[in-house]
ZAMARGU-4260 file (C-alpha; in steps of 0.2 Angstrom, whole numbers, plus 5000, padded with zeros to 4 digits):
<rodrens>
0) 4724/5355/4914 | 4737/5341/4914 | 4755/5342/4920 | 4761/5340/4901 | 4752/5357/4895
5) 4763/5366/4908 | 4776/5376/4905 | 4791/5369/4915 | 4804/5384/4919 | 4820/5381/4908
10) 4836/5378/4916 | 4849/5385/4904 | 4849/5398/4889 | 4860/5383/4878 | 4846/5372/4873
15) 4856/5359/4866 | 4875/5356/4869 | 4883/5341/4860 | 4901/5338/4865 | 4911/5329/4852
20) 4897/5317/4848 | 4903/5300/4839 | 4891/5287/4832 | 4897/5270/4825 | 4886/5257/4820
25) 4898/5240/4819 | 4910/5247/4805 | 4899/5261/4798 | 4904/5278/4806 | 4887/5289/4805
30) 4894/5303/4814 | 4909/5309/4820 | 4916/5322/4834 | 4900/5333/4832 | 4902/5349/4841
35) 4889/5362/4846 | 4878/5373/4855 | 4861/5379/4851 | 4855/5394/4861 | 4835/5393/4866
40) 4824/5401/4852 | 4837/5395/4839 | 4830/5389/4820 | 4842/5376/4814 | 4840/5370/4796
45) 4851/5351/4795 | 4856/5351/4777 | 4869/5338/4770 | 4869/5324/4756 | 4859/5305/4757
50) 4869/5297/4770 | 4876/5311/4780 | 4869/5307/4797 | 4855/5318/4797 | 4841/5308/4804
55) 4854/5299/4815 | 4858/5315/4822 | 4842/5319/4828 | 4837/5301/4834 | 4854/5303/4845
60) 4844/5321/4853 | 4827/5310/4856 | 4838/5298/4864 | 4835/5284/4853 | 4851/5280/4846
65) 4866/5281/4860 | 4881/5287/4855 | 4898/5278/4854 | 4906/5294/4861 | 4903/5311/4867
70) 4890/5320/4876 | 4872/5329/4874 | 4863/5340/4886 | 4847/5346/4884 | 4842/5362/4894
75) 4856/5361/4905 | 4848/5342/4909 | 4856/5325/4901 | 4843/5317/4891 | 4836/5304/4904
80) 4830/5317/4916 | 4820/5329/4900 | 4801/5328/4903 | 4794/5319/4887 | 4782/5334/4883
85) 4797/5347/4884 | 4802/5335/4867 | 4791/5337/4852 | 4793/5327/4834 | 4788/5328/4817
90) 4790/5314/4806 | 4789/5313/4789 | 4773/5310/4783 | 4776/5297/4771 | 4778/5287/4784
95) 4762/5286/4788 | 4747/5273/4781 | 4736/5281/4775 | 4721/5270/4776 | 4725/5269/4794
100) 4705/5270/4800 | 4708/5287/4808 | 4702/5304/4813 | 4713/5319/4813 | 4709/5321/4832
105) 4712/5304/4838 | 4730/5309/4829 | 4732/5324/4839 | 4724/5317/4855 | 4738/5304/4852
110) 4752/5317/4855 | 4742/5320/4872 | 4742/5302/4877 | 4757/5295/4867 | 4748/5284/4864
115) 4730/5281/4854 | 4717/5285/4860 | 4702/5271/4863 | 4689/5283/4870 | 4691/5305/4868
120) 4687/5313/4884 | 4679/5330/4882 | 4692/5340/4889 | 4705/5331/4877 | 4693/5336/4861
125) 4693/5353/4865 | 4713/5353/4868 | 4714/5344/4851 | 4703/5356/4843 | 4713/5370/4849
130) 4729/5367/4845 | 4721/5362/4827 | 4715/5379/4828 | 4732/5385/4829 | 4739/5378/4814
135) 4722/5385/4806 | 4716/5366/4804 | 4700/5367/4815 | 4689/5360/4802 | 4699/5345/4799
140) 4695/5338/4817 | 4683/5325/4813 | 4690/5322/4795 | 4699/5305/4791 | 4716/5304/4790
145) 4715/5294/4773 | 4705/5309/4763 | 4719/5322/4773 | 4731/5329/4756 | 4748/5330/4761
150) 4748/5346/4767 | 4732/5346/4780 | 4741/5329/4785 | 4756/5341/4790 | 4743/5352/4800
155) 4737/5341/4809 | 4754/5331/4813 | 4760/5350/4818 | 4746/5351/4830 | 4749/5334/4838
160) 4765/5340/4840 | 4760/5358/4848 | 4748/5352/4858 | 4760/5347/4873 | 4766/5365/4872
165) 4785/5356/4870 | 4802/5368/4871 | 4811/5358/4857 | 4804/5355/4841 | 4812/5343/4829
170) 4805/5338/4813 | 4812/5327/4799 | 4811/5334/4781 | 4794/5343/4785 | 4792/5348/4765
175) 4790/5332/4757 | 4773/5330/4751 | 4768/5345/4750 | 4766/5359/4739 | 4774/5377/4741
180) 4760/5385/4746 | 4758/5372/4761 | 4776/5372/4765 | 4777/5393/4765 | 4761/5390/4776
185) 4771/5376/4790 | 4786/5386/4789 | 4775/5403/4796 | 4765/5393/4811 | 4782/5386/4816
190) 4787/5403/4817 | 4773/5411/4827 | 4773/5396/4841 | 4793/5399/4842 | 4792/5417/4843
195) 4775/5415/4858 | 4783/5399/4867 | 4802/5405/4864 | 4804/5389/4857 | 4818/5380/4849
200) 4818/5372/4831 | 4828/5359/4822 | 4824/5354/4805 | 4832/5341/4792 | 4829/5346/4776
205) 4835/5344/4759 | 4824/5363/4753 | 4839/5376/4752 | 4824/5389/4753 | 4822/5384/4773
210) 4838/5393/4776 | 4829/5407/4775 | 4819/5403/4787 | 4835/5398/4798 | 4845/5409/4811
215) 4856/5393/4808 | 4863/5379/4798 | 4869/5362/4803 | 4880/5356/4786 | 4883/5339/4789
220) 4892/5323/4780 | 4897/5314/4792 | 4907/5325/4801 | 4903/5344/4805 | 4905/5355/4790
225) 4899/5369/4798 | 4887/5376/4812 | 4882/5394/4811 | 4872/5408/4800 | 4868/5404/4783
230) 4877/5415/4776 | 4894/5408/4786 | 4888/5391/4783 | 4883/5391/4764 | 4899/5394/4756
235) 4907/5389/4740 | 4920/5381/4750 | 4906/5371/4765 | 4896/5367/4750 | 4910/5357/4742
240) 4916/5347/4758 | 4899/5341/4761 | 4894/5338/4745 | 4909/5335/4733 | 4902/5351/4721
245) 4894/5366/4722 | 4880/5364/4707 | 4872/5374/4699 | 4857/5373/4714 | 4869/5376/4727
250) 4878/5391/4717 | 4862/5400/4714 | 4854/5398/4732 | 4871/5408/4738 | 4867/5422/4725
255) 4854/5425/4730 | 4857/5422/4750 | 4871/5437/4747 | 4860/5448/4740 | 4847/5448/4750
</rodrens>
């Protein structure tokens, strides 16, 4: 078995610190003076309006985008010294063509590889067919991508994901595309490798329903509305700085967030 499939020791209970993060793009300030720590085995929900630096946040933690100010740890490590496989990330799926001549374990191979795969070596077919198996997507392994719905696509996205056994997931607006059924169904297999691995989860999202699935929330727009426990976080008060209103949506999710 490869290096990547290990389980490297972690370094620190905090897996993500970020110390008064600032991020400017010539004139456009993305985000500013974010401040937080996330302890190992931490859900995070990121929820904020179009525009409020969601995906920018997360690029910053992938170490894509650099930021203009502040720092980010990772385990206790700054980000150039994190083994990529400790690192796993979910797109959204619309991103991807979907008459890309592809077969669901050439996309999950791909997570093994990062990069695709020309030739699938027998050990690297039954890896991929096992961590499909987890996300109960084993018969999809030799289907095409382009005959996937959305929500197999999601599946098998998860299990290229899973399949480098990461620490930190990330994943950007995981929902879109597929139906509730599907997205109940993401939400619990997140859950069961979190809950074997002790792994940590961040999630954009625009569903006020993840929260539930949250033991935190990030409220962004722009600036850092608030970081905690739903219930702390999705206020009447939050809600308006970060949005401008309440609605009637936002109203109702904290009814019913109270009285459960």
């Amino acid at each position: 078995m490869t290096s990547a499939l290990s389980s490297p020791p972690l370094s620190s209970a905090i897996a993500v610190n970020v110390n008064h993060l600032s991020v400017q793009f010539e004139t456009h300030q993305a985000l500013e003076d974010i401040h937080l720590q996330i302890e190992s085995g931490s859900f995070v929900s990121i929820l904020g309006p179009n525009g409020a630096g969601k995906s920018t946040f997360i690029r910053v933690l992938l170490g894509l985008i650099s930021p203009s100010r502040g720092t980010i740890t990772l385990f206790g490590q700054p980000l150039e010294r994190i083994p990529p496989h400790w690192i796993g990330y979910i797109p959204q799926v619309k991103t991807l063509d979907r008459s890309f001549p592809a077969l669901a374990v050439e996309l999950v191979i791909s997570g093994l590889r990062r990069q695709w795969p020309a030739r699938i070596r027998p050990a690297e077919r039954e890896l991929a067919q096992h961590a499909l198996a987890q996300v109960d997507a084993g018969h999809l392994v030799d289907r095409s991508l382009g005959k996937l719905s959305g929500g197999e696509l999601q599946r098998v996205y998860l299990a290229r994901t899973l399949i480098r056994k990461p620490r930190l997931i990330m994943l950007d607006e995981p929902a879109t595309g597929i139906d509730l059924v599907g997205e109940a169904d993401m939400y619990r297999l997140l859950e069961t490798y979190q809950r074997e691995h002790h792994a940590t989860t961040l999630m954009i999202t625009h569903d006020w329903e993840a929260a539930y699935h949250s033991s935190h929330v990030l409220l962004l727009n722009r600036r850092q509305i608030g970081f905690g426990p739903p219930q702390q976080v999705l206020t009447e008060e939050c809600l308006r700085r970060a949005f401008g209103h309440t609605g009637h949506a936002h109203a109702m999710f904290w009814r019913m967030s109270t009285d459960a």
